[in-house]
VEXPA-404794 format. One line per 5 residues: number of its first residue (from 1); their letters; for each residue y, x, z of N, C-alpha, C. Coordinates in nm, 2 decimals, decimal comma, padded with zeros to 4 digits, always signed. Layout:
NUM	A	Y/X/Z/Y/X/Z/Y/X/Z ~ ... .
//
This chain:
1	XXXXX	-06,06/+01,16/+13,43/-06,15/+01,04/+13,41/-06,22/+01,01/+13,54 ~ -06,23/+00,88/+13,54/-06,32/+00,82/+13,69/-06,48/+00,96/+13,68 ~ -06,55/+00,93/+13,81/-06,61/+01,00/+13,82/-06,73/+00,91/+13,91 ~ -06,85/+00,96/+13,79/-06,95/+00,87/+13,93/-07,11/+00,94/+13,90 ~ -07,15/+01,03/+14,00/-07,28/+01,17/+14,04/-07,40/+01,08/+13,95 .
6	XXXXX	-07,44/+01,15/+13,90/-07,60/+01,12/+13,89/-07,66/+01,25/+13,88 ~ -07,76/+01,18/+14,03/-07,87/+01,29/+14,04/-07,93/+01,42/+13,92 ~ -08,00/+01,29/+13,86/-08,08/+01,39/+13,77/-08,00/+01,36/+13,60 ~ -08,03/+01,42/+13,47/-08,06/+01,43/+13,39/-08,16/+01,34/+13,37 ~ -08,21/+01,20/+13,31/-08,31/+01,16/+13,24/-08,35/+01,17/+13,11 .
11	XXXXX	-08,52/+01,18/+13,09/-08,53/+01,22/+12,96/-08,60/+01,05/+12,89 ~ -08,54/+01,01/+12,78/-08,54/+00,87/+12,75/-08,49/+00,85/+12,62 ~ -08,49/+00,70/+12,62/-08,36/+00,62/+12,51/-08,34/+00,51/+12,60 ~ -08,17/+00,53/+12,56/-08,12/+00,41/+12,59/-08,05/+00,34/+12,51 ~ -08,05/+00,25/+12,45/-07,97/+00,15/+12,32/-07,83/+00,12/+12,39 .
16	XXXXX	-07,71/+00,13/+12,26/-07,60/+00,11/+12,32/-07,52/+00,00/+12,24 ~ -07,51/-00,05/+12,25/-07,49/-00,13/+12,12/-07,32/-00,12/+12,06 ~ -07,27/-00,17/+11,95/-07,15/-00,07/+11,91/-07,04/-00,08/+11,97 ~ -06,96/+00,04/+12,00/-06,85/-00,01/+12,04/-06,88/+00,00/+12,19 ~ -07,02/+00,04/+12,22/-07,04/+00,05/+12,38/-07,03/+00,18/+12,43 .
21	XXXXX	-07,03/+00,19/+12,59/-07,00/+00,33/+12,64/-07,07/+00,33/+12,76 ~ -07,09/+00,45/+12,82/-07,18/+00,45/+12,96/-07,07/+00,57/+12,99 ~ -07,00/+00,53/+13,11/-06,86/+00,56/+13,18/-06,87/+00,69/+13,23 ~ -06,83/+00,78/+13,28/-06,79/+00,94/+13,32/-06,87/+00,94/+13,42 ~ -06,97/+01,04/+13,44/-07,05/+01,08/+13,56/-07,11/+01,25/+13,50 .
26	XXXXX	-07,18/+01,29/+13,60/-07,22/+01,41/+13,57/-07,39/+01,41/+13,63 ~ -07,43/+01,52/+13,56/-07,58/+01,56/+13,67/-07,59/+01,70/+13,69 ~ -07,69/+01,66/+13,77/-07,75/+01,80/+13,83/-07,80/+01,86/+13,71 ~ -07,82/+01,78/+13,66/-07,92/+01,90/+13,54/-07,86/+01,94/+13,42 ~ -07,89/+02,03/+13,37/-07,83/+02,01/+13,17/-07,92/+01,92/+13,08 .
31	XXXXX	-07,83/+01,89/+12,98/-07,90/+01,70/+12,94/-07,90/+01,77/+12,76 ~ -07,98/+01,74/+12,69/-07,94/+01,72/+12,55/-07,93/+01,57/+12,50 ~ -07,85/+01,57/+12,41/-07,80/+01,40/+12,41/-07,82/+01,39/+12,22 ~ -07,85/+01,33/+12,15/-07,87/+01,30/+12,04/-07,91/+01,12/+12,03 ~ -07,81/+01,12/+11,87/-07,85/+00,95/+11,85/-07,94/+00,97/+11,70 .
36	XXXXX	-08,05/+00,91/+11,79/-08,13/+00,89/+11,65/-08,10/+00,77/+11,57 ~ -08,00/+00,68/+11,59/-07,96/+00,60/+11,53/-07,81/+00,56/+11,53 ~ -07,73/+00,54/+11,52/-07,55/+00,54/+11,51/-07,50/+00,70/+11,52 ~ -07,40/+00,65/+11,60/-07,27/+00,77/+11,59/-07,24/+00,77/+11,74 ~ -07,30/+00,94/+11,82/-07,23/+00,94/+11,95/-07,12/+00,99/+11,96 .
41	XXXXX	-07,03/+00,99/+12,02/-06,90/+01,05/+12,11/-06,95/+01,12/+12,25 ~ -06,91/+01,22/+12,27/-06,96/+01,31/+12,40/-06,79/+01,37/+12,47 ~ -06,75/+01,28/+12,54/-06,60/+01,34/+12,55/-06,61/+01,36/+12,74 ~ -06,51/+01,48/+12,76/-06,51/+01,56/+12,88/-06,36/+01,60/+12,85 ~ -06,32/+01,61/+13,03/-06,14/+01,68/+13,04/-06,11/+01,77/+12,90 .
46	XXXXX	-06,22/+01,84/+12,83/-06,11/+01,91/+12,76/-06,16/+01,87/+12,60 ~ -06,18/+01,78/+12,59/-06,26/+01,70/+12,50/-06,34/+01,62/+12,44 ~ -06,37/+01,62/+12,27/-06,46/+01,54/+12,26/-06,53/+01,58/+12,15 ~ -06,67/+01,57/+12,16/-06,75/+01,64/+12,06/-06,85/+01,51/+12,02 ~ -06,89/+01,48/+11,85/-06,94/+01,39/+11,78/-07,04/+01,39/+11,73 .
51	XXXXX	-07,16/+01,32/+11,75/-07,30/+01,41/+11,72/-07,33/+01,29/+11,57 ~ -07,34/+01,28/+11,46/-07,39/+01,24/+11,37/-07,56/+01,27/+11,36 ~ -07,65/+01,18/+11,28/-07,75/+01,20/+11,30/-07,82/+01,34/+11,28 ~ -07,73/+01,46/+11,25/-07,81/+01,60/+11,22/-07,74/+01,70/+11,37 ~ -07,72/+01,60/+11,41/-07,60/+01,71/+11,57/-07,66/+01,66/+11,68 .
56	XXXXX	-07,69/+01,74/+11,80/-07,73/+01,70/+11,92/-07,64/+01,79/+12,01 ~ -07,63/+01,70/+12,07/-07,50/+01,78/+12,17/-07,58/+01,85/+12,36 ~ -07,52/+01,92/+12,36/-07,58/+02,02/+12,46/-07,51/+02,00/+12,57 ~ -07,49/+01,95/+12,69/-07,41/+01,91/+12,80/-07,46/+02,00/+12,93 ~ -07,42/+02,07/+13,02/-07,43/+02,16/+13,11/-07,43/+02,10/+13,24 .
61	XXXXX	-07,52/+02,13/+13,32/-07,54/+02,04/+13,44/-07,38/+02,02/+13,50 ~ -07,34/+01,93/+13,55/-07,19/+01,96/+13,65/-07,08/+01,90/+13,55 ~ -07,09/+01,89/+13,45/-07,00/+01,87/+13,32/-07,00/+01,71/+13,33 ~ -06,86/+01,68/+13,38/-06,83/+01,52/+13,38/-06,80/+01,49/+13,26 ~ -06,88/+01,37/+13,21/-06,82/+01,35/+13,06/-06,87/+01,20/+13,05 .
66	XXXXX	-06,90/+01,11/+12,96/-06,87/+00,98/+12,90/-06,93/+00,97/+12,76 ~ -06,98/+00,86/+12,72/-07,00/+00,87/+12,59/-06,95/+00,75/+12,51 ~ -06,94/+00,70/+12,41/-06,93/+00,63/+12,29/-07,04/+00,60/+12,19 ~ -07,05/+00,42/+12,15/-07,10/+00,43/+12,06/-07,08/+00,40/+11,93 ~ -07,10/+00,44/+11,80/-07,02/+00,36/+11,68/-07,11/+00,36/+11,62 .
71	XXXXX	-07,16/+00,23/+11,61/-07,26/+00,15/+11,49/-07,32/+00,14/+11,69 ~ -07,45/+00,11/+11,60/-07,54/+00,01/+11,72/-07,65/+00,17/+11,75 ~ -07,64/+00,24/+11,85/-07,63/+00,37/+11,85/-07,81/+00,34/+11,94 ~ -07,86/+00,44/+11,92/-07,99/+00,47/+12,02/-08,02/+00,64/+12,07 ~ -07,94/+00,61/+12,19/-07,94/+00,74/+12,27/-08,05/+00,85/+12,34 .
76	XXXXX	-08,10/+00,94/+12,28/-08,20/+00,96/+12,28/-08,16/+01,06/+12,38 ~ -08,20/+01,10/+12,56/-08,15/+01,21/+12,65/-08,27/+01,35/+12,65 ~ -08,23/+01,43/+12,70/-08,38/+01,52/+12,76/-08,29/+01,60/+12,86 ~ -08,35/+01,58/+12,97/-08,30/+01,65/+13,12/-08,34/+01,79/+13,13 ~ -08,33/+01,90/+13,19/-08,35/+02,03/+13,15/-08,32/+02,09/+13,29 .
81	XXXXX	-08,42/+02,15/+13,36/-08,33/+02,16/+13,50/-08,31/+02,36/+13,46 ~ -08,36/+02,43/+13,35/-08,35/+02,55/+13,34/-08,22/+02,56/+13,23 ~ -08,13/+02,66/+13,19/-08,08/+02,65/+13,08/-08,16/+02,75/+12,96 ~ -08,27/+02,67/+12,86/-08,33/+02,79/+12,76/-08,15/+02,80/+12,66 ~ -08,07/+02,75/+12,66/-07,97/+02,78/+12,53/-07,91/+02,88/+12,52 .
86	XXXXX	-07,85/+02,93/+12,73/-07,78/+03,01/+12,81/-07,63/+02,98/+12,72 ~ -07,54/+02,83/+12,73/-07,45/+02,77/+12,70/-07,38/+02,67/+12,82 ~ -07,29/+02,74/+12,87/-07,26/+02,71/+13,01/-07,11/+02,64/+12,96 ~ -07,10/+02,54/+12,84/-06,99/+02,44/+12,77/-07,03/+02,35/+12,68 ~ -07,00/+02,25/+12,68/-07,06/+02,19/+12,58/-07,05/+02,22/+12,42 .
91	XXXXX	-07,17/+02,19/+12,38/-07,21/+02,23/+12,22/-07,30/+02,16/+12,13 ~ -07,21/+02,11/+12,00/-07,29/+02,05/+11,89/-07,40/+02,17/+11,81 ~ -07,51/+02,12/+11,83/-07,65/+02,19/+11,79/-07,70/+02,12/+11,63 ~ -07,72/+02,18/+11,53/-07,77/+02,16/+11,44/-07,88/+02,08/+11,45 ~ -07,95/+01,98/+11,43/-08,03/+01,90/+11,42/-08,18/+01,87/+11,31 .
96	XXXXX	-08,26/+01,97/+11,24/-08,34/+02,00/+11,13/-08,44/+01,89/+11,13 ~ -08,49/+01,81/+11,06/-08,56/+01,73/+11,05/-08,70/+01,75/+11,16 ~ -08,70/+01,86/+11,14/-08,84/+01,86/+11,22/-08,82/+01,88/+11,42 ~ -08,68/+01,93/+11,44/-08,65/+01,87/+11,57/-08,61/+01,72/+11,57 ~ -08,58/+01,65/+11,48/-08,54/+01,55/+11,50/-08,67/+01,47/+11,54 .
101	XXXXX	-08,80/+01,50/+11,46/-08,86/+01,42/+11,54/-08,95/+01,47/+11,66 ~ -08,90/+01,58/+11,67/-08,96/+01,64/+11,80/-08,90/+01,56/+11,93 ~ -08,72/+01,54/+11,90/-08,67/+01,50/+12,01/-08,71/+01,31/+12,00 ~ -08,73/+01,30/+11,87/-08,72/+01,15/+11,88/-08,93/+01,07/+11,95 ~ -08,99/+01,18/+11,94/-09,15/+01,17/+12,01/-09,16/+01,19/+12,14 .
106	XXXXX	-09,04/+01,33/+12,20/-09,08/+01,32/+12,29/-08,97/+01,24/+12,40 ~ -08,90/+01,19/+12,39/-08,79/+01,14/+12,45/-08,88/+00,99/+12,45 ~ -08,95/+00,96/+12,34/-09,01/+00,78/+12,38/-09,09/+00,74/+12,45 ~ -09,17/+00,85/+12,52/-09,23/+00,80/+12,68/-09,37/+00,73/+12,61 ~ -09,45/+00,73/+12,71/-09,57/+00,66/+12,69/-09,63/+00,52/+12,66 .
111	XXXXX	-09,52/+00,44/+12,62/-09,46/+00,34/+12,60/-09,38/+00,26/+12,46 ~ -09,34/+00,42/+12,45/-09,18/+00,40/+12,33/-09,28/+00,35/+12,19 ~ -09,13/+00,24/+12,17/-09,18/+00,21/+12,00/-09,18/+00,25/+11,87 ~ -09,27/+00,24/+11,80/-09,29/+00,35/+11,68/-09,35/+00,50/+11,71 ~ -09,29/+00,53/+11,79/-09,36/+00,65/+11,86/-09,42/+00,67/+11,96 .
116	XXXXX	-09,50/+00,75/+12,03/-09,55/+00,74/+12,17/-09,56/+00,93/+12,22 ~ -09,47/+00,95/+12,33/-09,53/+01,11/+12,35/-09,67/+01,12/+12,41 ~ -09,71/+01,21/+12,40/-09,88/+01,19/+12,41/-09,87/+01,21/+12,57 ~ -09,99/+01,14/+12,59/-09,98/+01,06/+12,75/-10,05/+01,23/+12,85 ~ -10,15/+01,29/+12,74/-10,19/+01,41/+12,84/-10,08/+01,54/+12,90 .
121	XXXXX	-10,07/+01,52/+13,03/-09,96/+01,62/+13,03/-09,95/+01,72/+13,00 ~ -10,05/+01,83/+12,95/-10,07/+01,91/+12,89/-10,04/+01,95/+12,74 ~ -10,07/+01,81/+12,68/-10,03/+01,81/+12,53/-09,85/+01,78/+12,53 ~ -09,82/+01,70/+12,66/-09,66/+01,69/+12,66/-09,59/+01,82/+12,66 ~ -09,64/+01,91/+12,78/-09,59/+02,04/+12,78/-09,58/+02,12/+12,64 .
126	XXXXX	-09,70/+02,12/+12,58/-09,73/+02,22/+12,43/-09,57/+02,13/+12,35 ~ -09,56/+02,00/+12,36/-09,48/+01,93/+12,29/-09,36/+02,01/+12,32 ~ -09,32/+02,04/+12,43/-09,15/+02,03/+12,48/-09,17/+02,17/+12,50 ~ -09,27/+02,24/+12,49/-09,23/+02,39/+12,45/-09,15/+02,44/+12,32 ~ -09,23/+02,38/+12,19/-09,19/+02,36/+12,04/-09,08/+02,32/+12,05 .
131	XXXXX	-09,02/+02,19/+12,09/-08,90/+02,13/+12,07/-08,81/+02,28/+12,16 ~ -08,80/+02,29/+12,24/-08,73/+02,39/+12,31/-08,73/+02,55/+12,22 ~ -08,83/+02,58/+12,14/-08,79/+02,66/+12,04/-08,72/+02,66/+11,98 ~ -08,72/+02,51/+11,92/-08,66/+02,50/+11,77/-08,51/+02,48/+11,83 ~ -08,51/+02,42/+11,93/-08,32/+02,43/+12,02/-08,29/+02,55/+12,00 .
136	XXXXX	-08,39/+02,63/+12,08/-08,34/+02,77/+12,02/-08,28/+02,85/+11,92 ~ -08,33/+02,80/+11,80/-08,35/+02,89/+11,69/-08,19/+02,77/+11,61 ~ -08,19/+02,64/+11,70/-08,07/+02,56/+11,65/-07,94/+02,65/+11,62 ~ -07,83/+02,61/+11,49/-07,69/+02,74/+11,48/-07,63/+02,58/+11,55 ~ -07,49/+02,66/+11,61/-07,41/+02,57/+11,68/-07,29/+02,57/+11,54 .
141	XXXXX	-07,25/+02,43/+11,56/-07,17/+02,34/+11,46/-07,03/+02,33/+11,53 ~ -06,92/+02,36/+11,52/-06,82/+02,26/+11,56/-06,80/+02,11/+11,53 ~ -06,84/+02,03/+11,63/-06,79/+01,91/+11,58/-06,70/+01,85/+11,74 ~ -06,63/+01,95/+11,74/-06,53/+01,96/+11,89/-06,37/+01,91/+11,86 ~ -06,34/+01,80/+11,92/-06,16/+01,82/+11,90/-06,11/+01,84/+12,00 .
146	XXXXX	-06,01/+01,97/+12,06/-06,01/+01,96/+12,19/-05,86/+01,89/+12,25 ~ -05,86/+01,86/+12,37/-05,77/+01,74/+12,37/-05,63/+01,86/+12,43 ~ -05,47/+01,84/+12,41/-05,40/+01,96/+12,45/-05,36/+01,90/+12,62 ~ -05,29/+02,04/+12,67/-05,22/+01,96/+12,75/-05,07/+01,99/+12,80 ~ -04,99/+02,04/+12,68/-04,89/+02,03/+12,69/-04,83/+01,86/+12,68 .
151	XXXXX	-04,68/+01,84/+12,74/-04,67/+01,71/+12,70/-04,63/+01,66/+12,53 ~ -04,53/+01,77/+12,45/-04,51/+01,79/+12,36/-04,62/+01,77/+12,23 ~ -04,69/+01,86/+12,26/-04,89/+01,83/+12,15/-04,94/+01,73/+12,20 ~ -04,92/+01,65/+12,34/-05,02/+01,54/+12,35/-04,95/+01,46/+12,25 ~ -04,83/+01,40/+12,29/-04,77/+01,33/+12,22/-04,74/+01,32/+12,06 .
156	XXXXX	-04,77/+01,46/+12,00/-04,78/+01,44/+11,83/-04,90/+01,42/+11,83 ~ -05,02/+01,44/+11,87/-05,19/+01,44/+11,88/-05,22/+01,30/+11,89 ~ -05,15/+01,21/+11,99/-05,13/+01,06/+11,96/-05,11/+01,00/+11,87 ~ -05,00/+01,02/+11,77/-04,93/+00,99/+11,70/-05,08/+00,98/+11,56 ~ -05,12/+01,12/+11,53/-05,23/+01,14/+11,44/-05,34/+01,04/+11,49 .
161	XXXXX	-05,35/+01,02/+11,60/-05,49/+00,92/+11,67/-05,48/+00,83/+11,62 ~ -05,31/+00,78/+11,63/-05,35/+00,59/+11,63/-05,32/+00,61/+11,47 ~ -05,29/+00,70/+11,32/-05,26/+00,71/+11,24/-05,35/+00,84/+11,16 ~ -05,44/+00,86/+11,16/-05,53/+00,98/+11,09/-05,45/+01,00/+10,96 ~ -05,40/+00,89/+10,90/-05,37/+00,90/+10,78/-05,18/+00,98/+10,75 .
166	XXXXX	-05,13/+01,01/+10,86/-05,01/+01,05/+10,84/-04,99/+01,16/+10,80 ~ -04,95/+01,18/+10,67/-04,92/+01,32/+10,62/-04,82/+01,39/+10,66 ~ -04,75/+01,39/+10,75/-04,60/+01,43/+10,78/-04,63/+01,54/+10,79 ~ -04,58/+01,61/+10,77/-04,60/+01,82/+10,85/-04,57/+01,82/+10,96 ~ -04,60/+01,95/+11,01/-04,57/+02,03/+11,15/-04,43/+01,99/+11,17 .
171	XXXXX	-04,33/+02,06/+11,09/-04,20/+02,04/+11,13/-04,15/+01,89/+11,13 ~ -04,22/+01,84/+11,04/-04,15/+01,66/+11,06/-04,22/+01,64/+11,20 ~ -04,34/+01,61/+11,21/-04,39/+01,53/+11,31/-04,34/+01,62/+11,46 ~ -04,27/+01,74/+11,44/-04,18/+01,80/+11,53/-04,06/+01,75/+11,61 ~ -03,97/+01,67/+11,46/-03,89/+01,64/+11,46/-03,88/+01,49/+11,57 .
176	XXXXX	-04,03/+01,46/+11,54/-04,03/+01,31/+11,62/-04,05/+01,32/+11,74 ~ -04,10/+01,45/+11,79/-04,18/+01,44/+11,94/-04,07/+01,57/+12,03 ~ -03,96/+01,61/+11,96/-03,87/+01,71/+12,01/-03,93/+01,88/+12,02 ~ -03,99/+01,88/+11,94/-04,02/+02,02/+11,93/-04,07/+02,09/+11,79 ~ -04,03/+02,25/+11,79/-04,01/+02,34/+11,68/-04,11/+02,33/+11,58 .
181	XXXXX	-04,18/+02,36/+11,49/-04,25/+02,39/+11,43/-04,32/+02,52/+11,50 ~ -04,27/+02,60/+11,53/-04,27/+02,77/+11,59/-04,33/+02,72/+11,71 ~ -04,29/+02,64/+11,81/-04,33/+02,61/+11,89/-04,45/+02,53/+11,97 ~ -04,49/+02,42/+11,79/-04,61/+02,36/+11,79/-04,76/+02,44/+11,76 ~ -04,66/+02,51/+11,66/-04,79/+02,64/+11,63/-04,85/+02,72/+11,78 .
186	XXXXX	-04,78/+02,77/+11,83/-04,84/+02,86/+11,93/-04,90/+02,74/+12,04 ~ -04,86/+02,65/+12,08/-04,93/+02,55/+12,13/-05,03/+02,49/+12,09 ~ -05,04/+02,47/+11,96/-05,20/+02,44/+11,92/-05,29/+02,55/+11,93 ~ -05,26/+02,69/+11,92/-05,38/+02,83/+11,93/-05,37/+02,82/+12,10 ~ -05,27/+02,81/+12,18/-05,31/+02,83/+12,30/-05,37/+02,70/+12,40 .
191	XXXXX	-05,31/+02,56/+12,31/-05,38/+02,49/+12,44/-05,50/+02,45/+12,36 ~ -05,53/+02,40/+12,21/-05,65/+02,34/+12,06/-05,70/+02,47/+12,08 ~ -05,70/+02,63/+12,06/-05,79/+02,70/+12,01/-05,82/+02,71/+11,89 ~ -05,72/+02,65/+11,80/-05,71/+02,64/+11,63/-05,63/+02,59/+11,60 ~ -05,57/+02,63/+11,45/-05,43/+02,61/+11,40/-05,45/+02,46/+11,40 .
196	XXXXX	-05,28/+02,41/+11,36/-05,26/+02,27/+11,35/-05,34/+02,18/+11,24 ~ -05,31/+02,26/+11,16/-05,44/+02,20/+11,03/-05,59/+02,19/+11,06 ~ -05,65/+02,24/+11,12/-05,77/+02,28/+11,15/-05,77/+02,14/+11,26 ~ -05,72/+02,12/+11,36/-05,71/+02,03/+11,40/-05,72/+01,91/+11,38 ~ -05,63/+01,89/+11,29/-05,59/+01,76/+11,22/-05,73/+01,71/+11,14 .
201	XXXXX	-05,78/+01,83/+11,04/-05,90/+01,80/+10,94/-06,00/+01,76/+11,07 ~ -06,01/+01,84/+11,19/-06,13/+01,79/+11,30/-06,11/+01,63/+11,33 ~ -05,99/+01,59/+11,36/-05,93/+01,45/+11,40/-06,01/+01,38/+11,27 ~ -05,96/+01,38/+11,17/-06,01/+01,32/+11,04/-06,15/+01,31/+11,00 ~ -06,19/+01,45/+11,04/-06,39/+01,42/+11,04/-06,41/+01,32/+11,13 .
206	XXXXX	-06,40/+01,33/+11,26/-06,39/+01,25/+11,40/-06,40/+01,08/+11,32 ~ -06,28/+01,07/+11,35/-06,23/+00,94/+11,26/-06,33/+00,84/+11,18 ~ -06,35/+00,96/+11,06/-06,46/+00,91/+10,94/-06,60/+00,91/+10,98 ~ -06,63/+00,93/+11,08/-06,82/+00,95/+11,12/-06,82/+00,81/+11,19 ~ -06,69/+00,79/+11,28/-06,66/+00,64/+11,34/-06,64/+00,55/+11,22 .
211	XXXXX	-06,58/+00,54/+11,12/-06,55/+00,41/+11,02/-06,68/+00,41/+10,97 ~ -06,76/+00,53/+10,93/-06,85/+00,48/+10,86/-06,96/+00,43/+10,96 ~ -06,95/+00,46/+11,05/-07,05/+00,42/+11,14/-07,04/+00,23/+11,16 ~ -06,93/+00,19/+11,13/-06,90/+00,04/+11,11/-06,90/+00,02/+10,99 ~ -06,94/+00,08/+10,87/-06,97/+00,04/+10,79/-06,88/+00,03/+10,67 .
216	XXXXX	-06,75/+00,08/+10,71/-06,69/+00,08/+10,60/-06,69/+00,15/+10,49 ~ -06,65/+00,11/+10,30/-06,67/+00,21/+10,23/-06,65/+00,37/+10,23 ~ -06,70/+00,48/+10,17/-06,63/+00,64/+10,17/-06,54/+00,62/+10,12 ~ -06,48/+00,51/+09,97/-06,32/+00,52/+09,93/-06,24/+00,51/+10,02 ~ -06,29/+00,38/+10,12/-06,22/+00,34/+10,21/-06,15/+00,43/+10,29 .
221	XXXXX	-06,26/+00,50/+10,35/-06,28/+00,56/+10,46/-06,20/+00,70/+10,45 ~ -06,18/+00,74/+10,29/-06,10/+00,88/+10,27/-05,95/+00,85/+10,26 ~ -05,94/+00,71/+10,19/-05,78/+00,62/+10,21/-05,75/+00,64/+10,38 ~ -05,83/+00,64/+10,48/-05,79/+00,56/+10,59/-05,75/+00,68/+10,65 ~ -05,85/+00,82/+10,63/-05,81/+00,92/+10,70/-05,72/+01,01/+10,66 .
226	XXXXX	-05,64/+00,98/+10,53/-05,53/+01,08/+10,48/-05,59/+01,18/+10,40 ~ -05,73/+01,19/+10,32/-05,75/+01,29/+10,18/-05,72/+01,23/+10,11 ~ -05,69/+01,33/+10,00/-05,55/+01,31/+09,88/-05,66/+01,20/+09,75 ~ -05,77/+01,25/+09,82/-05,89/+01,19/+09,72/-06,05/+01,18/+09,78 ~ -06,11/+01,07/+09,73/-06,25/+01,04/+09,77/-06,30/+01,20/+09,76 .
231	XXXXX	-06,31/+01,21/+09,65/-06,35/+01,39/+09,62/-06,34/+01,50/+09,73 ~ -06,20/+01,49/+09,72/-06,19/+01,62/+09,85/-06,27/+01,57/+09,99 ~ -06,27/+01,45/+09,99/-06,31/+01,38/+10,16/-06,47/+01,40/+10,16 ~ -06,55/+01,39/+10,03/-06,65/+01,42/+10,01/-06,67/+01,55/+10,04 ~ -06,58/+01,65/+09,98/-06,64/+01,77/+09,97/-06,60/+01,83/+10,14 .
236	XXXXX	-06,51/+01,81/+10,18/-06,48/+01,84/+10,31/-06,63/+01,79/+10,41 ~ -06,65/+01,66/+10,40/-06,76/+01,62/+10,48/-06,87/+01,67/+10,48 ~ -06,95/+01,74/+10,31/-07,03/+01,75/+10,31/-07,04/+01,93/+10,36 ~ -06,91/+02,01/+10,35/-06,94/+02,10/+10,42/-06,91/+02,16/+10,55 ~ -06,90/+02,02/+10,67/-06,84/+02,02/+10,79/-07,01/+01,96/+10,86 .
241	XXXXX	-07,08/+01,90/+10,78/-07,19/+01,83/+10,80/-07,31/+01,83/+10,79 ~ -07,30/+01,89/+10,63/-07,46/+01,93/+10,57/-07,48/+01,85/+10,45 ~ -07,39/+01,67/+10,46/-07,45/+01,61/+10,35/-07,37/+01,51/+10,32 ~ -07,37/+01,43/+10,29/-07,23/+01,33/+10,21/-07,22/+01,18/+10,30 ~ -07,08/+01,21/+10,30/-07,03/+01,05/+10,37/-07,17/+00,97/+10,30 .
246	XXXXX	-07,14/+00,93/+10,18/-07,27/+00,81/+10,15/-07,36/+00,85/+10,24 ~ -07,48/+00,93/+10,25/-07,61/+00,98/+10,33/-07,54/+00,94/+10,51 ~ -07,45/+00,98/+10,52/-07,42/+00,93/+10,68/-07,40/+00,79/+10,70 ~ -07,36/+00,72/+10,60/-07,32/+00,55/+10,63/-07,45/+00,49/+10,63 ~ -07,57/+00,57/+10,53/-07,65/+00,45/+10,50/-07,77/+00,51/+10,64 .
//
């Protein structure tokens, strides 16, 4: 991906509106990235990780990456020139109500609307100490798909992109891209880091945090991604997540 330096890590919001992106660069610092409002994409060379409103994603100073918006997103940053997480890759971080508005008070500046972080620098510090615990004490979530790089898995990995909903198997969708079943397996543990299924269901969460993020129904949205039933798409979501497609659309 293109490449373009930025100094520092800022700590902020920036509004993205849907469907919008701020292009590949990196910083000097480690950044935490969270949307207090839509659906971010956090994608780098060896993937892409999706923060829904309970995920904040952890980015490592030096790490070129890009982001996405789906729905009308408000990007909440915090710059970090120390690492308290000692996470030298990027990582979806659990999100608990009471960091959420830790990050969403202190990220809105002396200025920010609805909120304001308190202007004495002193009381900011006590602020971003707390918030920095509770990162701490955050469990890390997979919400990672990682991208392959054989030519073989890129090309069935496509196939499921522009099509979530394809049920073909390993061996069929083998059959289309010239390679084994036997062969696709060991290439998804060695270049994904997880079986083929495992993969696929990550593609399909991916997918569905984006549809609903535009609004479309959960029936819709479990037709679109290939579960056999609203039910299962429910139940998969709500334990890849925390809480139910409905709760993430509205």
């Amino acid at each position: 991906m293109p490449e373009i330096r930025h100094s520092d890590a800022s700590t902020g919001i920036l509004p993205i509106p849907a469907g919008g992106e701020v292009d590949a660069h990196w910083h000097d610092q480690h950044q935490i990235v969270y949307a207090g409002q839509g659906v971010l994409s956090v994608t780098t060379d060896a993937g892409s990780w999706i923060a829904p409103a309970n995920r904040a994603i952890w980015i490592p100073a030096r790490t070129v990456h890009e982001h996405r918006a789906y729905g009308d997103t408000a990007l909440h940053t915090i710059g970090l020139t120390d690492n308290p997480l000692a996470l030298e890759a990027p990582s979806a971080l659990v999100v608990s109500p009471l960091l959420r508005e830790l990050i969403l008070t202190y990220t809105s500046g002396d200025e920010g609307e609805g909120r304001a972080a308190p202007a004495d620098s002193t009381e900011r510090a006590r602020l971003r100490a707390v918030l920095l615990d509770q990162l701490k004490r955050s469990p890390q979530r997979p919400t990672y798909l990682p991208a392959p790089r054989d030519p073989r898995l890129a090309a069935l990995c496509e196939l499921l992109h522009n099509d979530p909903s394809d049920n073909r198997t390993l061996t069929e969708l083998g059959a289309h891209v010239g390679a084994s079943e036997r062969t696709l397996s060991r290439l998804c543990r060695s270049d994904l880091g997880m079986t083929f299924p495992q993969w696929r269901t990550q593609l399909r969460l991916h997918t569905a945090l984006r549809l609903l993020a535009a609004g479309d129904s959960v029936t819709r949205v479990a037709h679109q991604t290939g579960w056999a039933s609203t039910s299962a798409f429910i139940d998969t979501f709500k334990r890849s997540f925390g809480h139910t497609p409905g709760a993430s659309r509205a």
